[in-house]
Wavefront OBJ file of the C-alpha trace (Angstrom):
o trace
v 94.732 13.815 -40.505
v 97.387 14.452 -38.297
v 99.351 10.913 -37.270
v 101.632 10.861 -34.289
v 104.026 7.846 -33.693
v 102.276 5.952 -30.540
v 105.873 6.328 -28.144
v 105.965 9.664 -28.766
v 102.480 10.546 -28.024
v 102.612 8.371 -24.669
v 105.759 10.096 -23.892
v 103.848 13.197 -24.015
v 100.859 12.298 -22.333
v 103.075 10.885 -19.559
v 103.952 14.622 -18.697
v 100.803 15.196 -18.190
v 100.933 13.091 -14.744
v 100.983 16.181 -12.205
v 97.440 17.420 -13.361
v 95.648 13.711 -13.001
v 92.102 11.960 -12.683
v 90.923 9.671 -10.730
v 91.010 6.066 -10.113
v 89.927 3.952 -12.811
v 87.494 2.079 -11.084
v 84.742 2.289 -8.025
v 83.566 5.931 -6.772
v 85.517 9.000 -6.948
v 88.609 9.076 -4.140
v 91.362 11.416 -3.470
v 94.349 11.337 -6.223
v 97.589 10.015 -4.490
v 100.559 12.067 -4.318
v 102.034 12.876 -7.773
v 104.779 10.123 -7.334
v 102.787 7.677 -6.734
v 100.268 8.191 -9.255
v 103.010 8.586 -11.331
v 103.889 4.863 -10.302
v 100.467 3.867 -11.081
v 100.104 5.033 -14.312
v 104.050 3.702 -15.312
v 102.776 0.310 -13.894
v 99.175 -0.284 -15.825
v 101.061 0.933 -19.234
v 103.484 -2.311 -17.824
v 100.698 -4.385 -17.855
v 99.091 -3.083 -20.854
v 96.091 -1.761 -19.121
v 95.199 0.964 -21.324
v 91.606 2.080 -19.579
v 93.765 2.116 -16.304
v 96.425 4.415 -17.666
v 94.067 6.725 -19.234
v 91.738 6.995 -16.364
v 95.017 8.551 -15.039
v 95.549 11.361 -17.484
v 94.691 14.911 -16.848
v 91.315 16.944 -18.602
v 93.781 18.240 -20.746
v 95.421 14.876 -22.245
v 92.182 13.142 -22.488
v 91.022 15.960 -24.870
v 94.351 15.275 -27.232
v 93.508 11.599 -27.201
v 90.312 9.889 -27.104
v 90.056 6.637 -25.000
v 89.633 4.368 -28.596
v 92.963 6.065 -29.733
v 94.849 5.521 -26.424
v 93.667 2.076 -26.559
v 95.446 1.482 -29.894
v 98.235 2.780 -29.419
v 99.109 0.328 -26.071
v 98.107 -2.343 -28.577
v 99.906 -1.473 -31.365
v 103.455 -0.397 -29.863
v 103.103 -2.963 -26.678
v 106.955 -3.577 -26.328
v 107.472 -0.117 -26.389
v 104.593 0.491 -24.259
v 106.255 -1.946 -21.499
v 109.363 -0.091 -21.438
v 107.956 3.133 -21.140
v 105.805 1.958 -18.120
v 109.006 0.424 -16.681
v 111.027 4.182 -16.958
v 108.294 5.720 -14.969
v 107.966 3.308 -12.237
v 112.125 3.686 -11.997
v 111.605 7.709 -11.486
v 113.875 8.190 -8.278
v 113.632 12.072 -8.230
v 110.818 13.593 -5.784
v 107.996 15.157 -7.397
v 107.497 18.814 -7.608
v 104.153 19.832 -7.905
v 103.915 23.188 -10.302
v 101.430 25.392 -11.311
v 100.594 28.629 -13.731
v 98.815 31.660 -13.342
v 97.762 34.183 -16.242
v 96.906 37.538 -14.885
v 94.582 39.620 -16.537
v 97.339 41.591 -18.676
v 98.548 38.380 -20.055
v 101.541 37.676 -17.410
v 102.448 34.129 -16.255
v 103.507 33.597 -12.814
v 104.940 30.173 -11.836
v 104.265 28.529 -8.547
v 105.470 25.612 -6.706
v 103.903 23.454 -3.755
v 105.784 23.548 -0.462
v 105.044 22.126 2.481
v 101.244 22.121 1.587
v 101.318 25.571 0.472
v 101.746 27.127 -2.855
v 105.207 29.574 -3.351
v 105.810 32.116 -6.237
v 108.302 30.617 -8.288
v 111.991 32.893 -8.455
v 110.970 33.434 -11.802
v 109.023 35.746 -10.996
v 111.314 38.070 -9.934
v 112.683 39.009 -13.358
v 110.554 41.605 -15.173
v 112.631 40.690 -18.197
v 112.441 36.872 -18.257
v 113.224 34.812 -21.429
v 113.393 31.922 -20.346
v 110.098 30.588 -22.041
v 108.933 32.403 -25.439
v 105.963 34.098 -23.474
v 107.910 35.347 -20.605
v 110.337 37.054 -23.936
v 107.036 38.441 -25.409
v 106.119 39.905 -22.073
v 108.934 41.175 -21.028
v 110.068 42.456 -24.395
v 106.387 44.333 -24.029
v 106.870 45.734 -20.978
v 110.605 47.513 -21.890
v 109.145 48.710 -24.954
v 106.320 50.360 -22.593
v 108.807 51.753 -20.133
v 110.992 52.626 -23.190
v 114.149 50.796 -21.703
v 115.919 50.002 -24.565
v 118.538 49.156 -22.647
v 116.784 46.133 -22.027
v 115.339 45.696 -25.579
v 118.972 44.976 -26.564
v 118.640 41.704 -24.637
v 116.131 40.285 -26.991
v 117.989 41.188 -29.865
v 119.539 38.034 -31.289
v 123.150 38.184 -32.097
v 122.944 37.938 -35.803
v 121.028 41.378 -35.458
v 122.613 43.064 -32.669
v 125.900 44.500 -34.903
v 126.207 47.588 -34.717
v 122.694 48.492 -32.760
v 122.838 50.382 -29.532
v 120.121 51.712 -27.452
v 120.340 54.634 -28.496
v 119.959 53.745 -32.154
v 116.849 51.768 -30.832
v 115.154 55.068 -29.380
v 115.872 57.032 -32.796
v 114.151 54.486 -34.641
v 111.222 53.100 -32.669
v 110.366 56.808 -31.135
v 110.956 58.514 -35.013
v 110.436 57.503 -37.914
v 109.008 53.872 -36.944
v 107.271 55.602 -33.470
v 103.651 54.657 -35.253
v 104.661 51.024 -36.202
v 105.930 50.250 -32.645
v 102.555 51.774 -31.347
v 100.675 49.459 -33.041
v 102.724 46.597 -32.330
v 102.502 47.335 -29.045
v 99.145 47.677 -28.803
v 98.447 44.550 -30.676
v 100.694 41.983 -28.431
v 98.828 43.755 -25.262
v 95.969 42.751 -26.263
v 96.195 39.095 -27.069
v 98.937 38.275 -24.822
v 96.402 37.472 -22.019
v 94.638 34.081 -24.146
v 97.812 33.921 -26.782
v 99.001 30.622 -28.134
v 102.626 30.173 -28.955
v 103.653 28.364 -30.983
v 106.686 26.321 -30.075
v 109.475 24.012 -32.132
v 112.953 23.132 -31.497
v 114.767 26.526 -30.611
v 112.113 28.733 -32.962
v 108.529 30.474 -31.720
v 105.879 32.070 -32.947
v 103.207 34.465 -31.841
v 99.890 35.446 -33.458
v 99.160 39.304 -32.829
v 96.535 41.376 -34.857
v 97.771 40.462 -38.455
v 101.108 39.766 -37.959
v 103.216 37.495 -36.678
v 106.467 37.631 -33.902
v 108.817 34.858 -34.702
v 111.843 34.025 -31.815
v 114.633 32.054 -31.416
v 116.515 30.399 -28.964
v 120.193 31.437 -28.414
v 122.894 30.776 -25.283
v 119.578 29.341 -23.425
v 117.569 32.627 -23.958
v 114.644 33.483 -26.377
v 115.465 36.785 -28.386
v 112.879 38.616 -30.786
v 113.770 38.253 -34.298
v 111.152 39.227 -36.684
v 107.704 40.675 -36.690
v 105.756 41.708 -38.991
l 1 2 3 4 5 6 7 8 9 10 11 12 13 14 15 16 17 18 19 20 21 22 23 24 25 26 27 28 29 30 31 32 33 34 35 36 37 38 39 40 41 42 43 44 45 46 47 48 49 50 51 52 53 54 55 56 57 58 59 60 61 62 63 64 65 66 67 68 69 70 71 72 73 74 75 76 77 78 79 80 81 82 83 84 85 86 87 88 89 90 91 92 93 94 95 96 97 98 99 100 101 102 103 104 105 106 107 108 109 110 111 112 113 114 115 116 117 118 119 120 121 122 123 124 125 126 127 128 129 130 131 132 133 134 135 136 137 138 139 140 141 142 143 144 145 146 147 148 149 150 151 152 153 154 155 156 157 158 159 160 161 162 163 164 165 166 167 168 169 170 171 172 173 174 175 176 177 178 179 180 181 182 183 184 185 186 187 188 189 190 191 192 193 194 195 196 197 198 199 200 201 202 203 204 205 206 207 208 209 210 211 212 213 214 215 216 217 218 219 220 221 222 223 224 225 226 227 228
């Protein structure tokens, strides 16, 4: 069985506090705004009210941690417990409310709240994102469709990229490894819409068909570099 160390796990869970239940007790009421809630749940992990502070988590935590679990955890780590509380309730910066949105072919788009009404994030703008493993995947998918291997370059990392060009991309991937990069292709299409990544430290990896993309993080980007 998986263990996690209790601070860690609440640290976790507490960035789950933009997606969040309801009140812990008495019928169903509106959620506060996200920095007050916030507030809330930083102030019953304080007091060491654990069936408060859950009550608070999203759908999503709740299914990582049962309600016994939770409950241990604020009584086994209380100190730490406290002080986490304490750091949340201190939280001076304004709360940005965020969301995602999977389209059918597997693309993210990020959005932010604004003035009660939801904005496509800038990201959005760049075809070629890779800023997030997925957004690498997908763009790195959509030069290989529009054969820019120009762009492919990007997500090339630099221990890889001597001597390559993209012309030296086009020979290979449309000759003599043109059926490969077909089905590689065809494979990250198709699970890129419900695809789990797979994230640690400045490394990534994606499940497609029967192999396996693995990235890495360099200068702040994510590059491509290996599948198999």
């Amino acid at each position: 069985m998986l263990e996690l160390r209790p601070s860690s796990l609440l640290i976790a869970l507490a960035a789950s506090t933009t997606s969040l239940g309801l009140a812990a007790c008495g019928p169903a009421q509106p959620a506060g705004d996200p920095g007050s809630v916030l507030k809330d749940y930083g102030h019953a992990l304080e007091q060491g009210h654990a069936d408060e502070a859950y009550s608070l988590l999203s759908d999503d935590a709740k299914r990582s941690v049962s309600v016994e679990s939770f409950r241990r955890m604020v009584k086994d780590d209380p100190d730490e417990v406290r002080e986490l509380g304490r750091a949340l309730q201190r939280s001076s910066a304004p709360a940005v409310v965020t969301a995602t949105v999977t389209a059918a072919n597997g693309q993210e788009l990020d959005l932010v709240l604004e003035d009660g009404r939801w904005r496509v994030e800038a990201g959005a703008v760049d075809l070629y994102a890779q800023d997030t493993p997925r957004h690498a995947v997908q763009g790195f998918v959509r030069a290989l469709e529009r054969k820019r291997y120009d762009v492919i370059l990007r997500f090339v990392p630099d221990a890889h990229k001597e001597g390559l060009n993209a012309a030296k991309l086009k020979d290979a991937w449309e000759g003599r490894d043109k059926e490969e990069m077909a089905q590689v292709l065809s494979a990250l299409k198709q699970v890129l819409p419900s695809a789990s990544v797979e994230e640690t430290g400045d490394h990534a990896a994606l499940t497609y068909g029967a192999g396996t993309m693995q990235l890495v993080k360099e200068h702040g980007l994510w590059k491509i570099e290996d599948f198999d």
